[in-house]
C-alpha positions as a Markdown table, in Angstrom:
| # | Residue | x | y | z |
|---|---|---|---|---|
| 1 | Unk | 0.0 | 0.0 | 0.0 |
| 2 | Unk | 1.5 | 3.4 | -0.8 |
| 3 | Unk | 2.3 | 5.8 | 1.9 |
| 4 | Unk | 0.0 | 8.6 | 2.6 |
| 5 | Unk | 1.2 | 11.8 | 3.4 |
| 6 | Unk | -0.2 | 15.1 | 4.9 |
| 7 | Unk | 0.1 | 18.2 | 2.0 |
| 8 | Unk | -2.0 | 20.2 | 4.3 |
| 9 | Unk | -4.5 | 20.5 | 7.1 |
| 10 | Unk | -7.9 | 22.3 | 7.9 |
| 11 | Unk | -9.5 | 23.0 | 11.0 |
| 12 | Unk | -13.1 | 21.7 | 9.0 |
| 13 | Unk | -14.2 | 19.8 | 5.9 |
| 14 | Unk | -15.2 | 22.5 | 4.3 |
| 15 | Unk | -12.1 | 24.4 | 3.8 |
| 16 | Unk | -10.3 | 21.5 | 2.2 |
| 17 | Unk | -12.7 | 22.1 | -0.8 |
| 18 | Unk | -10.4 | 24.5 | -2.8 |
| 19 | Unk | -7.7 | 21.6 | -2.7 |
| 20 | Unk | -10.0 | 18.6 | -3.1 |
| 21 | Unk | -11.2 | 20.1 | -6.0 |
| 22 | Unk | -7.7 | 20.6 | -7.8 |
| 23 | Unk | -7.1 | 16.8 | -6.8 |
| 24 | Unk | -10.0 | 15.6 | -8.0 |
| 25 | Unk | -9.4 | 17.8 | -11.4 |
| 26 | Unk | -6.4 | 16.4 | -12.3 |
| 27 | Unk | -7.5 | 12.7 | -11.0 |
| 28 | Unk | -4.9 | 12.5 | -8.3 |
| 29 | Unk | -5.6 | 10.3 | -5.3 |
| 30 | Unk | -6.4 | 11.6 | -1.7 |
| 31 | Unk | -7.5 | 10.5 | 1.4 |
| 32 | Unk | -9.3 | 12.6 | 4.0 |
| 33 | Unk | -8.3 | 12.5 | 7.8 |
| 34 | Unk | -10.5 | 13.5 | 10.3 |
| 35 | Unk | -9.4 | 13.8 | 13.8 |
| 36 | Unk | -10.3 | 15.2 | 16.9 |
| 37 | Unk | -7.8 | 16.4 | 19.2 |
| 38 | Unk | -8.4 | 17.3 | 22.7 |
| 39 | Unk | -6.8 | 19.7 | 24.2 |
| 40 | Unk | -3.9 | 18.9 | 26.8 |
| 41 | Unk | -5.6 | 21.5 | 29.4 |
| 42 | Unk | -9.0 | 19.3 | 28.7 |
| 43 | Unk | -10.6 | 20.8 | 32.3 |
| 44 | Unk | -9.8 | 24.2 | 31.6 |
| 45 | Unk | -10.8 | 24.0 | 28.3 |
| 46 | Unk | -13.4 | 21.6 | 26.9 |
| 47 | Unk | -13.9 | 22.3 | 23.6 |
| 48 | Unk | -12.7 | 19.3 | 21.0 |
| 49 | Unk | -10.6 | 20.6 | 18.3 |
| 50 | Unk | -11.2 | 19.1 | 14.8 |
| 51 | Unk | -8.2 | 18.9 | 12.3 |
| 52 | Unk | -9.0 | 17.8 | 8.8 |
| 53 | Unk | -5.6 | 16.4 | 6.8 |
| 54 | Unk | -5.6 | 16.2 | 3.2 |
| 55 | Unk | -3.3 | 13.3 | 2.3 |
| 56 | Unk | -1.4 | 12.3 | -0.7 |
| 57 | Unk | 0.4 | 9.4 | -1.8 |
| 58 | Unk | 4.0 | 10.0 | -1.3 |
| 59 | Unk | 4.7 | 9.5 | -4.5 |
| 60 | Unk | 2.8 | 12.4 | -5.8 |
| 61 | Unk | 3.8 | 14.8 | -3.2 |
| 62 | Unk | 6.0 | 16.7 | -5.4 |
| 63 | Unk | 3.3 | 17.3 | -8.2 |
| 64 | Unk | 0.9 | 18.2 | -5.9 |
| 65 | Unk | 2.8 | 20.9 | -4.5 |
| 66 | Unk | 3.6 | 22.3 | -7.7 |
| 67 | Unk | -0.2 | 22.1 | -9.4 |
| 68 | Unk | -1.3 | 23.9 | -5.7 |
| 69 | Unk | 0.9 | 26.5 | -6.3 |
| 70 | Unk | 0.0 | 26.6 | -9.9 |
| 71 | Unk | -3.9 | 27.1 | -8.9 |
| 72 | Unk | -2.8 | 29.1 | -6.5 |
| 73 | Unk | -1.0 | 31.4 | -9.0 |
| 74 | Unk | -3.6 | 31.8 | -11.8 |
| 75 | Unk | -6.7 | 31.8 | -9.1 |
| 76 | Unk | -5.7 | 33.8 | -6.4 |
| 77 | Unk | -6.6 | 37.9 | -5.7 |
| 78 | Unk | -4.3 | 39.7 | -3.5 |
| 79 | Unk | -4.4 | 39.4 | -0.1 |
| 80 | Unk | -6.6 | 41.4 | 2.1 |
| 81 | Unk | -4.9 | 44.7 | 3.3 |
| 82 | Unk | -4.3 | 43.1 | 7.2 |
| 83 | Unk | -3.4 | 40.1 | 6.0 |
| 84 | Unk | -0.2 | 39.0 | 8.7 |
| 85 | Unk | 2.6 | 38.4 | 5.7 |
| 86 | Unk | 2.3 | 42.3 | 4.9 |
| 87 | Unk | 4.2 | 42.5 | 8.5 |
| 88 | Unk | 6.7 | 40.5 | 7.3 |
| 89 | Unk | 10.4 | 41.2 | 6.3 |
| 90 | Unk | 11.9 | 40.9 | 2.9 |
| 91 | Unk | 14.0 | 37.8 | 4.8 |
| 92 | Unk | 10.8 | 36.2 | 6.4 |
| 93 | Unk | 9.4 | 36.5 | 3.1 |
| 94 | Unk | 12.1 | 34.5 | 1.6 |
| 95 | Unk | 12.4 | 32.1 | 3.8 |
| 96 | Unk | 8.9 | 31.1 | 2.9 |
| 97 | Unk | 10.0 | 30.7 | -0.9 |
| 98 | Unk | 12.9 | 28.5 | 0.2 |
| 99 | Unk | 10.3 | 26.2 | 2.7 |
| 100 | Unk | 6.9 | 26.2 | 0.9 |
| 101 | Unk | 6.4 | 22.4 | 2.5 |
| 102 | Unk | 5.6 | 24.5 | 5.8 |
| 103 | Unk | 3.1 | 26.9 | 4.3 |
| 104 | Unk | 0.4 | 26.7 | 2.4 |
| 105 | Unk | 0.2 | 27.4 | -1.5 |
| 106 | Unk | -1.5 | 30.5 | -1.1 |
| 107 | Unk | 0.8 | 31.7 | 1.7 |
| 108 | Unk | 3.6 | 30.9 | -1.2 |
| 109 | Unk | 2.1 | 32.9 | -4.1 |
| 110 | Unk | 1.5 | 35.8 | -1.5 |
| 111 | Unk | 4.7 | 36.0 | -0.4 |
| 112 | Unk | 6.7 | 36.1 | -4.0 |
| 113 | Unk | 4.1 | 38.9 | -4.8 |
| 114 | Unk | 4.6 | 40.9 | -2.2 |
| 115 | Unk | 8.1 | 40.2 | -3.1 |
| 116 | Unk | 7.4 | 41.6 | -6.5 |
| 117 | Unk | 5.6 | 44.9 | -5.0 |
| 118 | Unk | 9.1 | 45.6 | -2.7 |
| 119 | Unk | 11.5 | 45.5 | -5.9 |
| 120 | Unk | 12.8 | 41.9 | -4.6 |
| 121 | Unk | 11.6 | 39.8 | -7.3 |
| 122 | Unk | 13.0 | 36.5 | -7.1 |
| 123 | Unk | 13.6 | 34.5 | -10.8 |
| 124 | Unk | 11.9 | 30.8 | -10.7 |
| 125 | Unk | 15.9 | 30.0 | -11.3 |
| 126 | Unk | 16.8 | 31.3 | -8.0 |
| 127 | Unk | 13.6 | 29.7 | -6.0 |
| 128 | Unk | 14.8 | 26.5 | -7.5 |
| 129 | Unk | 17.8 | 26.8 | -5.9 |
| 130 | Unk | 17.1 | 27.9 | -2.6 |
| 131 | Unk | 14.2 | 24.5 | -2.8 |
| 132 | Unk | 17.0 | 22.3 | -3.9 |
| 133 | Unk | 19.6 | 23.9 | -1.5 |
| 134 | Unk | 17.4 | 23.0 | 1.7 |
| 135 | Unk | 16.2 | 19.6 | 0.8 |
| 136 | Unk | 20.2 | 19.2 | 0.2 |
| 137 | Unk | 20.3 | 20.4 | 4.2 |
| 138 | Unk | 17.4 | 18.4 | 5.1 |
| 139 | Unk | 18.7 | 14.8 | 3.5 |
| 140 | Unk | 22.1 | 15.2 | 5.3 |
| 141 | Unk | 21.8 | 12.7 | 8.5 |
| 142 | Unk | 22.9 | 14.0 | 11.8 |
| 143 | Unk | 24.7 | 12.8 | 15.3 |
| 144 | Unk | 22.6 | 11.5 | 18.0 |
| 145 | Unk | 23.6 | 13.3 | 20.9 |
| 146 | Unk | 25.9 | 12.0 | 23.4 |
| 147 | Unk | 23.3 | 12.0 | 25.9 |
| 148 | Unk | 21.1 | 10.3 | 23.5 |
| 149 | Unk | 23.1 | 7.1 | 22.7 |
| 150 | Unk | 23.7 | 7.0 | 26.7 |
| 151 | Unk | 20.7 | 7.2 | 27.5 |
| 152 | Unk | 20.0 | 4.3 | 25.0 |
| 153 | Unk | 22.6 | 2.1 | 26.6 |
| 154 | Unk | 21.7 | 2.8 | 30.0 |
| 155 | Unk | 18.0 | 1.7 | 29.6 |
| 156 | Unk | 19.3 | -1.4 | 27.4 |
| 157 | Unk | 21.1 | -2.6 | 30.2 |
| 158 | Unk | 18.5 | -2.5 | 32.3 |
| 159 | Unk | 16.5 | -4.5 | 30.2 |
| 160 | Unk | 14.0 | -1.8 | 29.1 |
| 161 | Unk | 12.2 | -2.1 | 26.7 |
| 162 | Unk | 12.1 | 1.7 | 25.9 |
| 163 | Unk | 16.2 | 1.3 | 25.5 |
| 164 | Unk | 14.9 | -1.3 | 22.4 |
| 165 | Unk | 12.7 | 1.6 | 21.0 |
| 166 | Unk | 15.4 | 4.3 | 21.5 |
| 167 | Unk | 17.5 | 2.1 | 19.4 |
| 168 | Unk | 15.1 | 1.1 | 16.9 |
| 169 | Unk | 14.8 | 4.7 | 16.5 |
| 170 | Unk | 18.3 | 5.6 | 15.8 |
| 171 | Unk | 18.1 | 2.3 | 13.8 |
| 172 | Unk | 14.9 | 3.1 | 11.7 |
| 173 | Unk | 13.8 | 7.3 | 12.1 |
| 174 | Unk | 13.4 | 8.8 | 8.6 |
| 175 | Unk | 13.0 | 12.4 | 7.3 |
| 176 | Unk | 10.1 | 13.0 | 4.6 |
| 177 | Unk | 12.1 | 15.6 | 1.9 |
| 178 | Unk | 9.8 | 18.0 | 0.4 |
| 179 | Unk | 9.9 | 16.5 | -3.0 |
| 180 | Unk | 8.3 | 12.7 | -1.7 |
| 181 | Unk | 11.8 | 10.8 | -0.7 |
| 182 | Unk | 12.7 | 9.4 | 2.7 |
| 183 | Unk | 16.0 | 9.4 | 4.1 |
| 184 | Unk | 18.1 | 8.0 | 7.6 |
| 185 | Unk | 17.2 | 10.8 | 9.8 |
| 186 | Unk | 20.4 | 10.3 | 11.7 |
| 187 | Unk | 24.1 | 9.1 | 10.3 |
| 188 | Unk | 25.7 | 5.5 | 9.5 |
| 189 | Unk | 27.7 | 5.7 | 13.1 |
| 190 | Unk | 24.5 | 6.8 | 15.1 |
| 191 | Unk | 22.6 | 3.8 | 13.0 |
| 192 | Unk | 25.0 | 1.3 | 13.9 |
| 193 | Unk | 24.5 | 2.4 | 17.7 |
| 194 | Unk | 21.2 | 1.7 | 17.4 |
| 195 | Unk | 21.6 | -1.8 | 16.2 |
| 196 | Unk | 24.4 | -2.3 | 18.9 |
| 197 | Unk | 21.4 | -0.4 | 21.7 |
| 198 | Unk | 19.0 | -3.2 | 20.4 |
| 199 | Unk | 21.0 | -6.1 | 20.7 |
| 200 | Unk | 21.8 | -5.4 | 24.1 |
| 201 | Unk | 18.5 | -4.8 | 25.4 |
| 202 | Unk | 17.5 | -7.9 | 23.7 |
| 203 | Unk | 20.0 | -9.5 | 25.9 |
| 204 | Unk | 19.5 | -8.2 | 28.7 |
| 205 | Unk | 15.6 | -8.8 | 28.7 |
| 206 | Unk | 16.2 | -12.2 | 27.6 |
| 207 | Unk | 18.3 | -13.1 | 30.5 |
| 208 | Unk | 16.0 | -11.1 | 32.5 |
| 209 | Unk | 13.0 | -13.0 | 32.2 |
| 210 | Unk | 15.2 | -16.4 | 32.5 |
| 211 | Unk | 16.4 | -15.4 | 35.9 |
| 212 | Unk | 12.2 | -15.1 | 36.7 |
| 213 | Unk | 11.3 | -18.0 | 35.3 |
| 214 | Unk | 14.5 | -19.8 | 37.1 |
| 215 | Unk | 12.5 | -20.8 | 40.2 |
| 216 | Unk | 9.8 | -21.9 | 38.7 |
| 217 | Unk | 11.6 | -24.6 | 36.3 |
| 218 | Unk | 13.5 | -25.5 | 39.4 |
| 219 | Unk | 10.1 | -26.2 | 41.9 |
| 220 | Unk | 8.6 | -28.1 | 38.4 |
| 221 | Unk | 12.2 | -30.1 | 38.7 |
């Protein structure tokens, strides 16, 4: 079954119609996720928040980003005259050209026209490479901390299983890229100590639960 990923979310069903509609246009897949999320203060506050997901397969993810902010750009008026991006700076506003995964398509199309209205135009050349630049940061695999990998080790000694799933993590975590692919969230070395993390916990539950059930085979004997 292919992966389903989440290209944006709605606080109801019908304010994913503008999306669903473009999907459904160009007969690409979705799937509709409709949760309820309570709130961690639940007896200070108990209203039930609704978040609607509109998922892709992640194989599509990078053509439906780019027919969004197609729509977007042949659809969309300017934005209303209190609309928060006009408080932002020419950086801010860049930053949200280099990371449209975290905004939405019309947040993207505002932002390179207001761009446009400073004098800071930015060429679809040079959004390219700012795209291609931070998937480039976001696909290089990182340390675990030294804490981390102790942490890991400690618990596996003592026959946790959460020191297992700290090393099935480092062993298995993944980063979604903006344009669909997964890749090791953390590097080779950090990877390896997870395997090593995972093992001994293994070991040390195993032997745990022989030494319990010692006794027993002894009073049966």
């Amino acid at each position: 079954m292919d992966e389903l990923v989440t290209i944006q979310s709605f606080p109801t069903l019908e304010q994913t119609a503008d999306i669903t509609t473009v999907l459904t246009e160009y007969g690409i897949p979705f799937h509709l996720d409709n949760t309820r999320l309570i709130p961690a203060n639940v007896l200070m506050q108990r209203e039930i928040v609704e978040e609607v997901r509109v998922q892709v397969r992640r194989a599509d993810l990078a053509h439906v980003r780019a027919l969004l902010e197609e729509h977007a750009e042949a659809t969309l008026a300017d934005p209303p005259a209190d609309y928060y991006l006009y408080t932002f700076t020419d950086q801010e506003l860049l930053d949200i050209l280099a990371r449209p995964d975290e905004w939405s398509p019309n947040d993207y199309v505002w932002a390179r026209r207001l761009l446009r209205t400073r004098g800071r135009g930015v060429p679809a050349r040079e959004t390219e490479i700012m795209r291609a630049h931070r998937t480039q940061q976001l696909a290089r695999p990182h340390d675990a901390s030294s804490k981390h990998l102790a942490l890991g080790y400690a618990l596996a000694l003592l026959g946790g299983v959460i020191g297992i799933g700290i090393g099935w993590g480092l062993r298995a975590s993944t980063v979604l890229l903006p344009d669909g692919r997964r890749v090791p969230q953390y590097s080779p070395e950090s990877r390896r100590h997870g395997l090593f993390i995972m093992i001994l916990g293994s070991v040390m539950l195993a032997l745990l639960w022989a030494l319990r059930l010692l006794p027993q085979v002894r009073l049966l004997t």
